[in-house]
N, C-alpha and C positions, 0 to 999 in steps of 0.2 A: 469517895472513889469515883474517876470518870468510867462514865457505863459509854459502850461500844453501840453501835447502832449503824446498820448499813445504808440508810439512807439520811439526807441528812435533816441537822436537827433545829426547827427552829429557834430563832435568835429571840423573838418575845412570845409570851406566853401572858396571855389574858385568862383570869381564873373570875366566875363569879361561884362565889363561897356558897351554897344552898345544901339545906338539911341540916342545921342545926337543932333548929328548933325540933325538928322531926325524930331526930335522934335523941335529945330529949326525949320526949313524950316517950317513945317506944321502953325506956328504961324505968318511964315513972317518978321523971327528974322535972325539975324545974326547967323554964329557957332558959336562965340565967345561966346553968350549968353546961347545958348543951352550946351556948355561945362560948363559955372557955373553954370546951374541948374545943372548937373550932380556932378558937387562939393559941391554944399549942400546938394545932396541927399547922400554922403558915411558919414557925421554923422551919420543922423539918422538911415543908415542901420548899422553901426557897432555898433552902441548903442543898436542896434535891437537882432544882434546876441549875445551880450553880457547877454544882458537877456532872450537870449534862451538859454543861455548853452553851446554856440558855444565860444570854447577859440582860434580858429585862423581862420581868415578871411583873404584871398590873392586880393589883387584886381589889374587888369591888367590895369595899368593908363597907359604907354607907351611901346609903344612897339616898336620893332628894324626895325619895319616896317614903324611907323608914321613919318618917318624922312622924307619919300616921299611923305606926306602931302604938301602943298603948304606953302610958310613960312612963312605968316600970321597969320597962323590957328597952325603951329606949336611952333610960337612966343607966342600964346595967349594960349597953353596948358602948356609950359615951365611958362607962367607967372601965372598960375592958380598954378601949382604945387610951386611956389616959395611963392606966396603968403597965400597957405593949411598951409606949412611949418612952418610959422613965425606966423600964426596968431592962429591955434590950438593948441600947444601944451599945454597952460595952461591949454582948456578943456581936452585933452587926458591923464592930471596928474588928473586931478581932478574927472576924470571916470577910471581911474588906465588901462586905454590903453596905450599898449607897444609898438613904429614905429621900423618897419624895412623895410630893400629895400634890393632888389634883383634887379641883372642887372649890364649891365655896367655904371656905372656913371659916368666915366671917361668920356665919351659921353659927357655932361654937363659943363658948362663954369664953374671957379672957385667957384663962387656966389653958384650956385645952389648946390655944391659938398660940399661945407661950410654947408649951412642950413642942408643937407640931415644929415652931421657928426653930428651937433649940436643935430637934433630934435630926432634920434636915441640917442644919449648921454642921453638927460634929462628924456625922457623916458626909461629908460632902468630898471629903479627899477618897471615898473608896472607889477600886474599879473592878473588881470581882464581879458582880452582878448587881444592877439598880433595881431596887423595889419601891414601886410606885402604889401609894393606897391612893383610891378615888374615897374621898370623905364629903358627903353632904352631894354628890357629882351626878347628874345624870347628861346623857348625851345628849338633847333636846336644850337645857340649860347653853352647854359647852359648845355648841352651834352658835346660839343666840348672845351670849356673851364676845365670841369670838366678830359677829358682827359688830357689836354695837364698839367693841376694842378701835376694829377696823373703821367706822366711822370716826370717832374719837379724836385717829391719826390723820385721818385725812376727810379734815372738816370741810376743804372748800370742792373735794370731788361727790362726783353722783355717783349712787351705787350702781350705774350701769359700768361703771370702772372696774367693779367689784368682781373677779372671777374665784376658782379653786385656789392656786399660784399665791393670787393675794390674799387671801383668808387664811392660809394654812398657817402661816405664824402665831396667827391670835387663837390657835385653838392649843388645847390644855395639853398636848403632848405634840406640842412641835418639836420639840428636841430630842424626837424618839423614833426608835423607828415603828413603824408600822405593827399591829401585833401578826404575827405569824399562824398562831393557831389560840383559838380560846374556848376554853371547859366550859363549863357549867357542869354542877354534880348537884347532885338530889333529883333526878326525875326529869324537869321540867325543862321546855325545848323552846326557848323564847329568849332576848337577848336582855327584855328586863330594861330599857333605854341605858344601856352599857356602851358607849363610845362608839356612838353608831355613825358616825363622819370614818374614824380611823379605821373599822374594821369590816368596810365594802367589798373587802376584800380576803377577809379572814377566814382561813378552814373553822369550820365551826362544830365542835366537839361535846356531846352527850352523855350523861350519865347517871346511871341509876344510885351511883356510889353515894351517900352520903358524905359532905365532905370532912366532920369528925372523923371520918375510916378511909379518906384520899391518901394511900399511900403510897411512896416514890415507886414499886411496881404497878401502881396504876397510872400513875403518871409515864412510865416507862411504857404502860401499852398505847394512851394518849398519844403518844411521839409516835412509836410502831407506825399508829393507826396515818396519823399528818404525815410520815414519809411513803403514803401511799399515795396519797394524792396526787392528781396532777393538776399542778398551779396553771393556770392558762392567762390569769388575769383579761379576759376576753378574747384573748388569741385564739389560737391553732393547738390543739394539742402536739406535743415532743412527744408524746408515747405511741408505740404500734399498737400497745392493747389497752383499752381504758382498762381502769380499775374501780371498781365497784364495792365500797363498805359500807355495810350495814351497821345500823343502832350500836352505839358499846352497852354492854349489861355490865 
C-alpha cells in the first residue's frame, strides 16, 4: 500500500544494517541467529520503500571490514548471503526488484561470485525499485579503485586532468543517484566507511532501533523526519523558519 506523506519522499535510501548481533545477545541467541532475523527483515523493508516511492535502496550487508569478524560468524554471514541469493529471486521478479552489488566480489569464493552474476542477471529487467548490496565494499576502497579505473583509461594523461566530473563514472554507483537520506539503526552515529564520495551530501539519520525490529513505521518516521529538513547543498536556505530535529529514539 502507498503511504501518503506531505513532504516529499526521498528517491534513495541508504540503510547500514546494525544490531544484529546485539539483538541476539539480548535474547540469549547465538549471532548466527540474530543475523537471519536481520535477513528477513530487508524484504519487508525493501517492499516498504517500494511502496513509498523510494526507487533505490543501498544496503550495507558486508563490509571490507567484517573479514575481521571471527570466522564462524563470518562463515554464517557469507552463508546467509548465499542462501538470500538463491532463494529470492522469484519473489524480487515477482515485486519487479532490480539486485545489484557493489564491491569487491572477487573477495568471494567462486560459488558465491556465481550466484551474485546469476541473481543480478535475472533481475535485471525489473523497475519497481533497484536494491543495491555493498558486498566486501567500503568507501575508502570505492575512491581508490575509482582512481586507479581512471588511470587505467587514460594512461597517457597526468592526474592533474583528474577532477570530480572525471571520477565520478568509475566509482561504484555512478549509475545512481545520489542516496537522499541514510539510516543507520542500533545506536551508533558514525558512517562506518559507507560510500563516503556519494553521501557529501546525504541527510543522515540515527537510531536506537535495532534493525531485526526496523519496521516500515519506523521507516515511515525516517522519511517524516528527512521531509523536515532543509536541503541547502551549500546554498541559502528556501525556508523562513529553519527546522531543528533532534536524535530519533
Amino acid at each position: 500500500m502507498q503511504a501518503n506523506f506531505s513532504a516529499p519522499v526521498p528517491q534513495h535510501i541508504a540503510i547500514i544494517m546494525d544490531g544484529n548481533r546485539r539483538w541476539a545477545a539480548a535474547r540469549g541467541l547465538p549471532k548466527a541467529l540474530g543475523h537471519g532475523a536481520g535477513s528477513r527483515r530487508v524484504k519487508t523493508l525493501v517492499q516498504a520503500c517500494a511502496d513509498r516511492g523510494v526507487s533505490h535502496v543501498t544496503l550495507f550487508a558486508f563490509s571490507t571490514e567484517n573479514w575481521r569478524r571471527p570466522l564462524d560468524e563470518v562463515s554464517s554471514l557469507i552463508g546467509l548471503l548465499s542462501l538470500y541469493l538463491q532463494k529470492e529471486i522469484g519473489s524480487m521478479n515477482a515485486r519487479g526488484v532490480r539486485l545489484r552489488v557493489i564491491g569487491d566480489t572477487s573477495g568471494f569464493d567462486s560459488l558465491v561470485q556465481a550466484l551474485i552474476r546469476d541473481a543480478q542477471t535475472r533481475t535485471a529487467h525489473n523497475q519497481t525499485i533497484t536494491l543495491t548490496l555493498a558486498l566486501n565494499y567500503g568507501g575508502r576502497w570505492d575512491m581508490l579503485q575509482a582512481v586507479k579505473a581512471w588511470q587505467r583509461a587514460h594512461a597517457t594523461q597526468s592526474a592533474d586532468d583528474l577532477d570530480e566530473a572525471a571520477l565520478a563514472p568509475y566509482l561504484q554507483m555512478a549509475d545512481a543517484p545520489a542516496p537522499d537520506l541514510m539510516i543507520r539503526t542500533g545506536g551508533e552515529s558514525r558512517m562506518s566507511n559507507f560510500m563516503l564520495w556519494q553521501m557529501a551530501y546525504t541527510e543522515l539519520y540515527f537510531t536506537d532501533t535495532l534493525w531485526p525490529e526496523f519496521t516500515p513505521q519506523a521507516l515511515d518516521q525516517a522519511i517524516v523526519w528527512y521531509g523536515q529538513r532543509d536541503r541547502r547543498f551549500g546554498g541559502e536556505s528556501t525556508r523562513k523558519t529553519e527546522v531543528i530535529a533532534s536524535k530519533a529514539s
